[in-house]
N, C-alpha and C positions, 0 to 999 in steps of 0.2 A: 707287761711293760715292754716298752720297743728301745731298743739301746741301739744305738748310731756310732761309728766313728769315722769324724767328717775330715778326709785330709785335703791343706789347703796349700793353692800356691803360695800366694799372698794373702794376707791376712789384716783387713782395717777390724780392728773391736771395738771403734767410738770410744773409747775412753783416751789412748793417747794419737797423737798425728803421725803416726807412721805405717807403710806398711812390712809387716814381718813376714819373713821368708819361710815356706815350711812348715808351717804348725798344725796341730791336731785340735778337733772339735770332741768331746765325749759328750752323747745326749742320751738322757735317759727321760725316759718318760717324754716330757711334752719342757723339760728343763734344761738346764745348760751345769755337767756335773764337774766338767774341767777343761781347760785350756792348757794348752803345754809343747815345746815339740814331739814329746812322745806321752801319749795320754792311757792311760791301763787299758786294756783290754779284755774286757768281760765276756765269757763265755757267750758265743749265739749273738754278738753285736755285726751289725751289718755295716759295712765300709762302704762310703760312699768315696770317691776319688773325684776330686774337684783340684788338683794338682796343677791342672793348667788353665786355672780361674782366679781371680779375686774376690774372697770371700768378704760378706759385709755384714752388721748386724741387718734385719727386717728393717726395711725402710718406713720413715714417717712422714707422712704429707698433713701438716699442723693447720689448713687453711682448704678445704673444698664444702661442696655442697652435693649430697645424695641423692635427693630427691625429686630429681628430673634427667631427665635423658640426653638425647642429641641437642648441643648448644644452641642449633640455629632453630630448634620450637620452643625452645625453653618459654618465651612469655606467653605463645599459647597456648602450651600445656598447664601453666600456672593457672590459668582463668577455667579453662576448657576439661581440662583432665580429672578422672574421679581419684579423691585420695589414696585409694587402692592402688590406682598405674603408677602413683611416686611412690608408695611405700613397695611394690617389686621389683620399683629403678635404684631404690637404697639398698636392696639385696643383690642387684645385678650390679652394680657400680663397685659394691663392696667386692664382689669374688673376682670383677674386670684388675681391681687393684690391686689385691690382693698376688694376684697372677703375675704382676708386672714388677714383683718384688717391695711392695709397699703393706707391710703386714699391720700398720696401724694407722689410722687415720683419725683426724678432728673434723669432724662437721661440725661448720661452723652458723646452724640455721637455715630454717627454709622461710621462702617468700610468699606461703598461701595455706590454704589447710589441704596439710597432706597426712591427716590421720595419724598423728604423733607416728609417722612412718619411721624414722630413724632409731626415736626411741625403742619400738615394735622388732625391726632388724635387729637392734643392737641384743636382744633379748634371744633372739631366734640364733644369731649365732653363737650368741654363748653359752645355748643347751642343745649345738652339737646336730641343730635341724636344717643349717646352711652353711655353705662356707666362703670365708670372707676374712676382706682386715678386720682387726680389730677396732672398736666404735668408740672413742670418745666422743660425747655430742651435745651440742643446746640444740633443744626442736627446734623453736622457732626463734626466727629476730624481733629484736623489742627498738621496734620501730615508733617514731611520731605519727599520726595522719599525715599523709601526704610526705612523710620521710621516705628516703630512699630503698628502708623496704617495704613501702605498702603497695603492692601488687594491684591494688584495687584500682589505683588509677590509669591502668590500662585499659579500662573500661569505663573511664569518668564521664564521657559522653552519656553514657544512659546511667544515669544520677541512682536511679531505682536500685538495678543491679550491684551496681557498683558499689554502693550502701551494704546490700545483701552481706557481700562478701565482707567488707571490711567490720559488720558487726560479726563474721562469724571467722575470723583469722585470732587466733592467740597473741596477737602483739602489739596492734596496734593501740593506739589511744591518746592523751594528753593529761597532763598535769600527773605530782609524786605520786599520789593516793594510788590512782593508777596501775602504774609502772611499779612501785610495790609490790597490788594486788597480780601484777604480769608475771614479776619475778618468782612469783612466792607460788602461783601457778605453774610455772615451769619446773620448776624445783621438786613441786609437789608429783608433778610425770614423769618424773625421771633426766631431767637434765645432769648433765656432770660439769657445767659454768654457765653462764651465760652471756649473749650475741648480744651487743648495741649496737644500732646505726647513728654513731654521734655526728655524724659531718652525710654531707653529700656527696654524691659519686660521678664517675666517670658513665656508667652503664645504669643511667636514667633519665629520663628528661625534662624535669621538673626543679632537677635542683644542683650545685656544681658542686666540686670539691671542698671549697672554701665556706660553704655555706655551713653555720651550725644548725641542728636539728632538735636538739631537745634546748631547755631553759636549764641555767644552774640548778637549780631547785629539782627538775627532773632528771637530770645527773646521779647528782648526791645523793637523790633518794635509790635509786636502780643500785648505786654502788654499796651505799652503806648497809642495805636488804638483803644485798647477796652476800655481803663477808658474814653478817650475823648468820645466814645460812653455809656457811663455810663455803661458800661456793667462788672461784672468782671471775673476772670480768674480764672481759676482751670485749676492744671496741674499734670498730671501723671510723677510723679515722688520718683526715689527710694534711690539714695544715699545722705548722708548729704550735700556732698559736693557741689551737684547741687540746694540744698533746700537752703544753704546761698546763694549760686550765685541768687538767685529768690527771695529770701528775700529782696535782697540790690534793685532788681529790680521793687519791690511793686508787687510780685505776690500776690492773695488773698489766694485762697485755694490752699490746694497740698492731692492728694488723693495718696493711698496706702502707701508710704514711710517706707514701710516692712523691710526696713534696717536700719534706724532711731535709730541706737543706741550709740547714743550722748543726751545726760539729757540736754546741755548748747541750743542743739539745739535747741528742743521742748521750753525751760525757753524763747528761744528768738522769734517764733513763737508766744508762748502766750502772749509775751510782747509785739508783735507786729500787733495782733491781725487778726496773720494769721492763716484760719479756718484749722480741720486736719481733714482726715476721713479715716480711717485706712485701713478700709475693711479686717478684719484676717482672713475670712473666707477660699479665696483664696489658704493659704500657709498653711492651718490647716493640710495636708496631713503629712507633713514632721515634722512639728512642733509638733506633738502629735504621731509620728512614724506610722499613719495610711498606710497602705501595700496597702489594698483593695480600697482606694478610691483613691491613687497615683498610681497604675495599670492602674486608667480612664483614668489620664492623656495623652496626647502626649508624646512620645518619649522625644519629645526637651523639654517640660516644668518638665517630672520625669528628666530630666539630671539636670536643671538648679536649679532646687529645691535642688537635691541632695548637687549640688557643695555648694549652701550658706545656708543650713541647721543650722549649726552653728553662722550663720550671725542673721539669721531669728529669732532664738531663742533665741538672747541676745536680741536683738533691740527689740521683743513682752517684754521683762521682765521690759526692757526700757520704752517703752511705756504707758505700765501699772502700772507700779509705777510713771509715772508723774502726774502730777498736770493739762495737758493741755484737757482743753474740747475737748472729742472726739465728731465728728461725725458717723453717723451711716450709711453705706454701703455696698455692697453684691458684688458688680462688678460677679455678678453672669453670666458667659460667656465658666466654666466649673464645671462639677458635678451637680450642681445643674442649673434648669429653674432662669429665669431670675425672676420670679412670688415667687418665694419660698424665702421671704426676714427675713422670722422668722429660719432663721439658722444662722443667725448673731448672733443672742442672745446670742443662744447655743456657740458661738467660743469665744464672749467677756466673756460670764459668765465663762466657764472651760477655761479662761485664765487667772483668777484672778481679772477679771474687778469688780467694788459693782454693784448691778443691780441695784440702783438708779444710778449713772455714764450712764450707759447703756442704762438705760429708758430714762433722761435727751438729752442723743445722739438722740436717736430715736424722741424726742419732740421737746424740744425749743433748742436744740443746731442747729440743722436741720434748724427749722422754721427761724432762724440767718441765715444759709449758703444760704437757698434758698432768702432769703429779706424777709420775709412773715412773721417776729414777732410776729402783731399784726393779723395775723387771723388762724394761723393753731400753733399745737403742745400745743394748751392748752384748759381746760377745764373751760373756763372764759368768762361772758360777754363780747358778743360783737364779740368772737368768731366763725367762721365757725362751725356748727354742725356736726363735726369729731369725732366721738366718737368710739369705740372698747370695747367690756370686751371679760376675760375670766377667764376662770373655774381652773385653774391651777394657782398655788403660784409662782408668779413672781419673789419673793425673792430667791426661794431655788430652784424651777425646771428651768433647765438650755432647755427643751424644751416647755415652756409657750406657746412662743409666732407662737409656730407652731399648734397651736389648738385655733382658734379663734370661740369665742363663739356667739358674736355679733358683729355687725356694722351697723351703720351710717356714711354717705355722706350727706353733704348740709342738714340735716334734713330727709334724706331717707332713709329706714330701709331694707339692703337686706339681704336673707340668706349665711351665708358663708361657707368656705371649708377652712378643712384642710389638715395637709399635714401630720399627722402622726395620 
């Protein structure tokens, strides 16, 4: 057993909003045995000195996707690439993250068959044969034909093909019967929730944000399938309209809802103790007038951006003046790797978010979204040995968390990388 004694300048533990001066980490094993200013000292423990750092619990990125590489091939390699290269890119994204002080991560679905690749990773690191964040994950997304996640029709030109795929992707399809037999499948491979694409998106071209994608009836059934499987739901979704309609249906979480600007909404969401994870990063192009990084863009996603710019920008001012616990997300799928999850920071802080709010996302609001309370997103007995520092004022520098200083996994000490 490896015993640790981690001393720290500053100290966030995710449980309350402060940071404390001074304090000691005791680890033992791959666990967290005390906090304290001064913590016992076990024969043969090794001091780590991080004194002139701010220690943090392992950070959580609640919103990316594994299973593909460099953002700007992504739709090629979705059609093009054999399930094998996205299931390597789910164990190279994880250890990318992992480095960058991000020790847990939700994937939130892939868009093609990529060989139950995540699920496969998620296995592989947990019997000690790779190393990486940790994998919370739905394989795939449970998309409609022709919803914003069927991949296939990037290929709809050749009818043949394009068929191929889409009878051989795990999500797609129409009507409950269905979407049932989708959920009950996933479940059956190892999902730990499950992905809907209930509305349409910014990053496709067939359909907008506003638009819904499944029927009630295909709703209700996806929902009420996976509580009977104790599993729950998170759903990509962007207008109010469609977030009450999900509300009334017991959806858990609703990720993006970049247009979310209704105050009564979010008040009933929190009331009802449904999770939110904003992900701003995505729509920061428009929403900050950025020219050069809305260039990256696709054609279709600078158009759609353009059109609800206005939309964008009330509902962020919305959101950040509410009271509802954010989570913390990247849905990084353009501009940035999927691995680069310290530029969320960066989009909550210069959005007006407090960076306790923000930290809190990234900790124990996370460790809630994913089920995982009681062992990740805090620096507290009993604890997983997820730990992080760095060199930069989390309060005030809006790029912190892109320059990681230290980490720990399970009690394991690896060098990190950063990104600026």
């Amino acid at each position: 057993m490896k015993t640790y004694i981690i001393k720290c300048g500053k100290l966030y533990d995710g449980k309350t909003d402060v940071l404390q001066d001074k304090m000691e980490i005791l680890v033992e094993d791959n666990r967290i045995k005390e906090v304290d200013k001064h913590v016992a000292a076990p024969a043969g423990a090794e001091v780590i000195d991080l004194s002139d750092a701010t220690v943090t619990p392992g950070l959580i990125d609640a919103h990316v996707h594994f299973s593909f590489g460099d953002w700007r091939t992504r739709s090629h390699d979705a059609i093009y690439e054999a399930p094998i290269y996205k299931g390597m890119y789910a164990l190279y994204n994880a250890k990318k993250s992992m480095l960058r002080g991000f020790t847990t991560i939700r994937h939130c679905g892939c868009n093609c068959d990529d060989g139950y690749s995540v699920v496969v990773a998620k296995r592989l690191l947990n019997d000690g044969h790779f190393v990486g964040s940790r994998i919370v994950q739905a394989p795939h997304y449970v998309s409609t034909t022709r919803g914003h996640g069927d991949f296939s029709q990037l290929i709809m030109t050749n009818p043949k093909l394009s068929t191929y795929i889409w009878e051989n992707y795990p999500g797609f399809g129409s009507g409950p019967d269905m979407f049932r037999e989708v959920v009950r499948r996933q479940v059956k491979y190892g999902a730990d929730f499950i992905k809907m694409f209930a509305s349409g998106g910014f990053n496709s071209e067939a359909d907008g944000p506003e638009d819904y994608t499944f029927t009630d009836e295909e709703m209700q059934a996806i929902i009420e399938v996976s509580h009977q499987m104790h599993m729950k739901v998170a759903s990509h979704t962007y207008s109010p309209e469609l977030a009450y309609k999900q509300i009334g249906m017991g959806i858990d979480d609703i990720e993006h809802g970049a247009l979310f600007n209704d105050p009564k909404l979010l008040d009933l969401m929190k009331q009802k103790g449904v999770h939110f994870v904003p992900t701003f990063t995505p729509y920061e192009s428009v929403i900050k007038l950025d020219e050069d990084n809305l260039r990256k863009q696709t054609p279709g996603m600078q158009r759609k951006l353009r059109k609800y710019q206005e939309w964008l920008m009330d509902a962020r001012k919305v959101i950040v003046n509410s009271d509802i616990p954010l989570g913390y997300g990247t849905d990084f799928v353009a501009v940035h790797n999927p691995y680069e999850g310290g530029w969320e920071y960066n989009s909550m802080l210069t959005s007006g978010v407090d960076p306790f709010r923000a930290l809190a996302a990234a900790t124990r609001v996370n460790a809630d979204i994913l089920s995982m309370p009681n062992d990740i997103g805090a620096i507290a007995p009993g604890y997983y040995a997820d730990i992080a520092a760095w060199k930069r004022d989390l309060l005030t520098d809006p790029h912190a968390l892109l320059d990681c200083y230290f980490v720990m996994k399970d009690g394991v000490v690896y060098k990190t990388e950063q990104d600026i």
